[in-house]
mmCIF file of the C-alpha atoms, coordinates in Angstrom:
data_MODEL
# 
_entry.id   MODEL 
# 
loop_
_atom_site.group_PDB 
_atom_site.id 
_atom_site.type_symbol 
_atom_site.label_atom_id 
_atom_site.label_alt_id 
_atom_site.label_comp_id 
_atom_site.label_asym_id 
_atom_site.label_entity_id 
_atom_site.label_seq_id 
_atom_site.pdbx_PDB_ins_code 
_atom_site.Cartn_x 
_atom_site.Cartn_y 
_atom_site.Cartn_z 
_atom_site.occupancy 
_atom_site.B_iso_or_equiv 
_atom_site.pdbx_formal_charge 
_atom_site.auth_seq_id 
_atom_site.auth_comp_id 
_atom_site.auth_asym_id 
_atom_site.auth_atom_id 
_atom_site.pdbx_PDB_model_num 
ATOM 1   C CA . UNK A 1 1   ? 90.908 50.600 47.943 1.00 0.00 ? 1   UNK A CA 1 
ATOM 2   C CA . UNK A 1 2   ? 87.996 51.213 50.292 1.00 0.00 ? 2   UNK A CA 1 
ATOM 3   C CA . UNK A 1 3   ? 85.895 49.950 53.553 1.00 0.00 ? 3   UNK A CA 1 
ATOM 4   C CA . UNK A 1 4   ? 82.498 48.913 53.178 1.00 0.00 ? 4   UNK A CA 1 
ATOM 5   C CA . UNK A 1 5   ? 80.966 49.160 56.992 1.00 0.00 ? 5   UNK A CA 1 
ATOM 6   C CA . UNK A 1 6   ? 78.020 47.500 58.191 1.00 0.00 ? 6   UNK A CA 1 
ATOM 7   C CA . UNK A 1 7   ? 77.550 49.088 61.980 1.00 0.00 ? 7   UNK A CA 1 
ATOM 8   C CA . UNK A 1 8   ? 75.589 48.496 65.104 1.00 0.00 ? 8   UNK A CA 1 
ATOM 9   C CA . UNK A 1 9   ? 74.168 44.740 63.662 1.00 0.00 ? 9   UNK A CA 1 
ATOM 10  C CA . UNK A 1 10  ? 72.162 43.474 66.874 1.00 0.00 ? 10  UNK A CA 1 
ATOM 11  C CA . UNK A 1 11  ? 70.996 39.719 67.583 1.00 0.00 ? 11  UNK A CA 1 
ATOM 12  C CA . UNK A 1 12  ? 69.914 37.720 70.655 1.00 0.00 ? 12  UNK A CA 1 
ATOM 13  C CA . UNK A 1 13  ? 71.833 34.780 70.485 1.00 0.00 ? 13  UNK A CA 1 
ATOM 14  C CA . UNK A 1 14  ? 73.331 32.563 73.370 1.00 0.00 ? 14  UNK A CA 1 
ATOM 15  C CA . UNK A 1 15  ? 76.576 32.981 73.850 1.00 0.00 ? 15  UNK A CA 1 
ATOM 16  C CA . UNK A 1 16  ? 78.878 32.444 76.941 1.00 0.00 ? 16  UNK A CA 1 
ATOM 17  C CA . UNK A 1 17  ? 80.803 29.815 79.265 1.00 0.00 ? 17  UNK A CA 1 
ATOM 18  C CA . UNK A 1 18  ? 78.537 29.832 81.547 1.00 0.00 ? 18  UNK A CA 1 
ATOM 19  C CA . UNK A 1 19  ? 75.302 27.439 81.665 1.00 0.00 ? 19  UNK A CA 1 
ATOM 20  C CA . UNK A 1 20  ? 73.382 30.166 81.921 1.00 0.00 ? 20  UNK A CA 1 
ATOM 21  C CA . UNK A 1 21  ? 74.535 32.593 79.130 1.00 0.00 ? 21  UNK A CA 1 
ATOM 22  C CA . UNK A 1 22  ? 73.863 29.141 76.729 1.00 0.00 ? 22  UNK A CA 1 
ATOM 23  C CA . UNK A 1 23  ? 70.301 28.825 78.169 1.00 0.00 ? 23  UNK A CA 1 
ATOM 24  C CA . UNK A 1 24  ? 69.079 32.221 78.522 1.00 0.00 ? 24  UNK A CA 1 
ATOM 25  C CA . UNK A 1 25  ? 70.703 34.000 76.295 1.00 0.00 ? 25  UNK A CA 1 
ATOM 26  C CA . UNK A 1 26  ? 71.821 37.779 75.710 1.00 0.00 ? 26  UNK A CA 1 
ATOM 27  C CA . UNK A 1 27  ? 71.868 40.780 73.215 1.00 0.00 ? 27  UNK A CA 1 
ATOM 28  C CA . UNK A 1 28  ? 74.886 41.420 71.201 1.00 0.00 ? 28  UNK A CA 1 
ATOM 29  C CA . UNK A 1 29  ? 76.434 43.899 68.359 1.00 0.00 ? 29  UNK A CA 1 
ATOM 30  C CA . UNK A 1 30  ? 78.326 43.053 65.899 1.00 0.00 ? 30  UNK A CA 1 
ATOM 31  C CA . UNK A 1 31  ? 80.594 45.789 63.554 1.00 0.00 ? 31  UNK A CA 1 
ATOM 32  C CA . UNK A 1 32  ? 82.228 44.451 60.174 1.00 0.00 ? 32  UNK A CA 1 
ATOM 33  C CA . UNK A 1 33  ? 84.680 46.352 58.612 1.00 0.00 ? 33  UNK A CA 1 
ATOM 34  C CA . UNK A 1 34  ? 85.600 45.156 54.976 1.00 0.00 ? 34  UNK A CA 1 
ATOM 35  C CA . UNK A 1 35  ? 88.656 46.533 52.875 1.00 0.00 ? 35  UNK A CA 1 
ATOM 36  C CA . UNK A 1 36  ? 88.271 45.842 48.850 1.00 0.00 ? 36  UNK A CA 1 
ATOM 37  C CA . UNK A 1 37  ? 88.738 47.428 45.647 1.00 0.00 ? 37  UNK A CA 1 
ATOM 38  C CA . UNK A 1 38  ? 85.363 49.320 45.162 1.00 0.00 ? 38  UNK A CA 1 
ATOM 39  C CA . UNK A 1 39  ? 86.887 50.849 41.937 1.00 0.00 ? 39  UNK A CA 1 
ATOM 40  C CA . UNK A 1 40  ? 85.128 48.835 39.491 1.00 0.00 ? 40  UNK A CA 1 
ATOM 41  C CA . UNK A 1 41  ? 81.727 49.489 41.440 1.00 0.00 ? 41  UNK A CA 1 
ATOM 42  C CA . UNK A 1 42  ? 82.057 52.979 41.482 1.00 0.00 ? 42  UNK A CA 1 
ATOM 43  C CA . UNK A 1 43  ? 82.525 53.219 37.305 1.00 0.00 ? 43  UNK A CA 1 
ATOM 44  C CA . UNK A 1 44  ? 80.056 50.917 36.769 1.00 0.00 ? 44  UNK A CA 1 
ATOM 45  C CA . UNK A 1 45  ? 77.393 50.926 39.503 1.00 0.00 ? 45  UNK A CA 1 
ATOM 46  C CA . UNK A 1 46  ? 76.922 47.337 39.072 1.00 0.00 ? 46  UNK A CA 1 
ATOM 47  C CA . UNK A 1 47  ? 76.074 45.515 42.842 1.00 0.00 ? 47  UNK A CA 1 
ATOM 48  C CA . UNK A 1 48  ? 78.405 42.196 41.292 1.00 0.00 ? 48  UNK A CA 1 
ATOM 49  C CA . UNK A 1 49  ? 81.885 44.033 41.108 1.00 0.00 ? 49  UNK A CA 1 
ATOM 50  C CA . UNK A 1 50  ? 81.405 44.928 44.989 1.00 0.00 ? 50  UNK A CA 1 
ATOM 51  C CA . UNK A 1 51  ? 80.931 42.900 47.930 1.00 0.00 ? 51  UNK A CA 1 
ATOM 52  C CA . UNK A 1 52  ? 76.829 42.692 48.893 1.00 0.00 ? 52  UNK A CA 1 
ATOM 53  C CA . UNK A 1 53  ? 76.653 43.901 52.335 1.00 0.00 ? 53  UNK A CA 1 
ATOM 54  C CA . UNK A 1 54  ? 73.267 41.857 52.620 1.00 0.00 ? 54  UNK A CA 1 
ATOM 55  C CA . UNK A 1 55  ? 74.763 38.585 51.950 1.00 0.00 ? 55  UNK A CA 1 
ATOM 56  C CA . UNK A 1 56  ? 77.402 39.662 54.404 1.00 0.00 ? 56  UNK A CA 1 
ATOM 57  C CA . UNK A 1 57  ? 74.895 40.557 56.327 1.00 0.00 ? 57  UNK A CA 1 
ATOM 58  C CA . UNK A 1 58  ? 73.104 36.991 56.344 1.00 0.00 ? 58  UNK A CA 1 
ATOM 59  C CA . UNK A 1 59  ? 76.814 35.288 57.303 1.00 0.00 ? 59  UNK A CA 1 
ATOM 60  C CA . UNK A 1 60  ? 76.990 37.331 60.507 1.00 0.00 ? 60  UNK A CA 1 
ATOM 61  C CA . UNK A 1 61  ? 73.549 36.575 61.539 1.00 0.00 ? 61  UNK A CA 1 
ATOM 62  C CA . UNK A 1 62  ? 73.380 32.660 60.548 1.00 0.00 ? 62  UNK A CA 1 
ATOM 63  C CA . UNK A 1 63  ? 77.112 32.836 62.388 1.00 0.00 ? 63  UNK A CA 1 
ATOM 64  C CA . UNK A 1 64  ? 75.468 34.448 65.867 1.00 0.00 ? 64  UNK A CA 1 
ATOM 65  C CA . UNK A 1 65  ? 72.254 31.245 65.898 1.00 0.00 ? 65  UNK A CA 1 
ATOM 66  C CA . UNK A 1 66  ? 75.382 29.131 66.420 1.00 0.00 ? 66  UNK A CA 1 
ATOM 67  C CA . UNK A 1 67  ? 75.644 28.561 69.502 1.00 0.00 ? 67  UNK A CA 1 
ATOM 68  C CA . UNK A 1 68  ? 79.658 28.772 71.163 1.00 0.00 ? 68  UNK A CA 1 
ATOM 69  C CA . UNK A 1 69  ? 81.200 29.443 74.381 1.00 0.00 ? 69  UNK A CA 1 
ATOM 70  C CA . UNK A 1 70  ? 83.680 32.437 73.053 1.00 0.00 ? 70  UNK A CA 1 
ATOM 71  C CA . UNK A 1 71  ? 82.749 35.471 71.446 1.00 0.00 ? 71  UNK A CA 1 
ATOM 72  C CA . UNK A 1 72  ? 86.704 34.854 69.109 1.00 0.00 ? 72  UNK A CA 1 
ATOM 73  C CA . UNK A 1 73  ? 85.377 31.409 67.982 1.00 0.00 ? 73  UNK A CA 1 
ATOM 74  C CA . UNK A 1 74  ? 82.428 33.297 66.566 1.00 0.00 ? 74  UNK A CA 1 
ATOM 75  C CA . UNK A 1 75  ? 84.280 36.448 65.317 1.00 0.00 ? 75  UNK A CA 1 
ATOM 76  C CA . UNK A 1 76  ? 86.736 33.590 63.583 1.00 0.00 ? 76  UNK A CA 1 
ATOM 77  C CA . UNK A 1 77  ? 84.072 31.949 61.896 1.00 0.00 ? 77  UNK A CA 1 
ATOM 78  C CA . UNK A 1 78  ? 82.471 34.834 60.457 1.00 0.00 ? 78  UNK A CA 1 
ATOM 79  C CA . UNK A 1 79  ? 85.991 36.413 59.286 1.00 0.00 ? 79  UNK A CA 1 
ATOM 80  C CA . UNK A 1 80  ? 86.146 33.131 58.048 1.00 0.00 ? 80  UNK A CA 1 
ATOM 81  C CA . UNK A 1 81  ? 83.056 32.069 56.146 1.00 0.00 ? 81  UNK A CA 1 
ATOM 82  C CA . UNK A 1 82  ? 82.685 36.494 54.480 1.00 0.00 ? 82  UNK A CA 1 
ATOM 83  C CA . UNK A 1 83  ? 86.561 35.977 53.432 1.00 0.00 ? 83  UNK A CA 1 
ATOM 84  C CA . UNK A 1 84  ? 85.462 32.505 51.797 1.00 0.00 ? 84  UNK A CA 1 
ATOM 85  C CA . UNK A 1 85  ? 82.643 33.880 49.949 1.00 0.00 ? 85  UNK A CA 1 
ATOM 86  C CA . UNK A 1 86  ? 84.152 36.817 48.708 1.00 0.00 ? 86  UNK A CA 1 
ATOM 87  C CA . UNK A 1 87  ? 87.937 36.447 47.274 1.00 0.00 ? 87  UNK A CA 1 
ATOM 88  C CA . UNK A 1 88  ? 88.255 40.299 46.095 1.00 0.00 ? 88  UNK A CA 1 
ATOM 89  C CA . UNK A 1 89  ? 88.594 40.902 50.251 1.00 0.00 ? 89  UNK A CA 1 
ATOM 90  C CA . UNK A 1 90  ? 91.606 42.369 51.543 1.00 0.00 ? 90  UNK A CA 1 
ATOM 91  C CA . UNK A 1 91  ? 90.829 42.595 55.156 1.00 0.00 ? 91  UNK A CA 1 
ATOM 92  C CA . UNK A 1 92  ? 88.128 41.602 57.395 1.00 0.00 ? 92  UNK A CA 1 
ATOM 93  C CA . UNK A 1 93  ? 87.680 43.239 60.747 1.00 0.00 ? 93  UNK A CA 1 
ATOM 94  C CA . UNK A 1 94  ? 85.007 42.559 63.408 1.00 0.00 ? 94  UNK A CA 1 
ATOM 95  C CA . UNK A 1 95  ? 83.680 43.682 67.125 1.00 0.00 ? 95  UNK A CA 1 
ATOM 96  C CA . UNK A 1 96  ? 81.097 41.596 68.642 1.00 0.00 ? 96  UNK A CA 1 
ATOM 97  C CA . UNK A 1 97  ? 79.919 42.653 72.065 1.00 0.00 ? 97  UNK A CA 1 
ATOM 98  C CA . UNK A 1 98  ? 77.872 41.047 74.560 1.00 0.00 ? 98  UNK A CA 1 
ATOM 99  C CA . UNK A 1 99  ? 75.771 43.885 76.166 1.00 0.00 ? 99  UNK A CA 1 
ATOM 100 C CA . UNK A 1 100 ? 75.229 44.243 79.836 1.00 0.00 ? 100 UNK A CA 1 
ATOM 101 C CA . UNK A 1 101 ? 77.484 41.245 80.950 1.00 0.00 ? 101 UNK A CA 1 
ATOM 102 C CA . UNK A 1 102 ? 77.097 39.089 84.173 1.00 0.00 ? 102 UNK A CA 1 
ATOM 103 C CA . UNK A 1 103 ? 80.106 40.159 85.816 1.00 0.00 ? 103 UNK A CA 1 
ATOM 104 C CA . UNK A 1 104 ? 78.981 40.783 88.944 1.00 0.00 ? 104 UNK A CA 1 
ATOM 105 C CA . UNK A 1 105 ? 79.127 44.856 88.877 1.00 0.00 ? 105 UNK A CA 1 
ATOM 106 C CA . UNK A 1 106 ? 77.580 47.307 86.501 1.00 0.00 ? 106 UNK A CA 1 
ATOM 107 C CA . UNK A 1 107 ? 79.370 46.788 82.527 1.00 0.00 ? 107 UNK A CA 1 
ATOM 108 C CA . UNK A 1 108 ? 77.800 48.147 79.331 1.00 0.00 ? 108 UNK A CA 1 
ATOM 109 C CA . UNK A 1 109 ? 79.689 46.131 77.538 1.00 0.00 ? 109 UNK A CA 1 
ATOM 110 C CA . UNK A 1 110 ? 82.596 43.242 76.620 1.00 0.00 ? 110 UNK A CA 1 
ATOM 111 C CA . UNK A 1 111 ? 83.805 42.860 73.326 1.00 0.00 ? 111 UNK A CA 1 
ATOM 112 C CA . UNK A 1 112 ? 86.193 41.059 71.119 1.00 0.00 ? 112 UNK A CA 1 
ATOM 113 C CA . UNK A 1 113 ? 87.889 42.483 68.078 1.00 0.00 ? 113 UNK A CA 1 
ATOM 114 C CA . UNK A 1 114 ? 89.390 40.363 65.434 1.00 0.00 ? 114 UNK A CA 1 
ATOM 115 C CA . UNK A 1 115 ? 91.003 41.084 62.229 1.00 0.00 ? 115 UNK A CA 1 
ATOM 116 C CA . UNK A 1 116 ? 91.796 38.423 58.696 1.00 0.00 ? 116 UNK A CA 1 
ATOM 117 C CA . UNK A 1 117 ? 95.480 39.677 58.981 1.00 0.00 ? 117 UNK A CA 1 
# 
């Protein structure tokens, strides 16, 4: 077994409940964590018997131009949509954060973690 991690992804994309946040928009991260087999890709250096963190990349970000109201309905539909394009996955984890939240006092950050289990 082994984790393939893409770290520190950023998009502006508009999510929120509030009018506002759907309208204006905001800046988030995103973190993937992906547990597989990487023992065939490590004998054979060959990019198909892995999981191509550039197509997983290109899930997250056509996930985040969707616009939604939670940050979990997004997390869920990219844990979703990587675990349907790649059946050798054992476990998907994720952390999306909004930066710099409206919340009415000084927060660096809110974020949702998910996990495929």
């Amino acid at each position: 077994m082994g984790l393939i991690q893409i770290e520190g992804m950023e998009f502006f994309a508009y999510h929120g409940c509030f009018e506002e946040e759907q309208i204006i928009g905001n800046k988030f991260t995103v973190d993937i964590s992906i547990e597989t087999d990487l023992s065939e890709a490590a004998e054979t250096d060959d990019l198909n018997k892995t999981i191509n963190y550039q197509e997983v990349y290109n899930i997250v970000k056509n996930e985040m131009e969707v616009k939604s109201r939670l940050l979990e309905n997004v997390a869920g539909r990219i844990i979703k949509k990587i675990n349907s394009n790649f059946t050798s996955i054992k476990k998907v984890e994720i952390k999306i954060s909004k930066i710099n939240p409206q919340l009415g006092g000084k927060t660096d950050n809110v974020s949702v973690q998910m996990s495929s289990e």
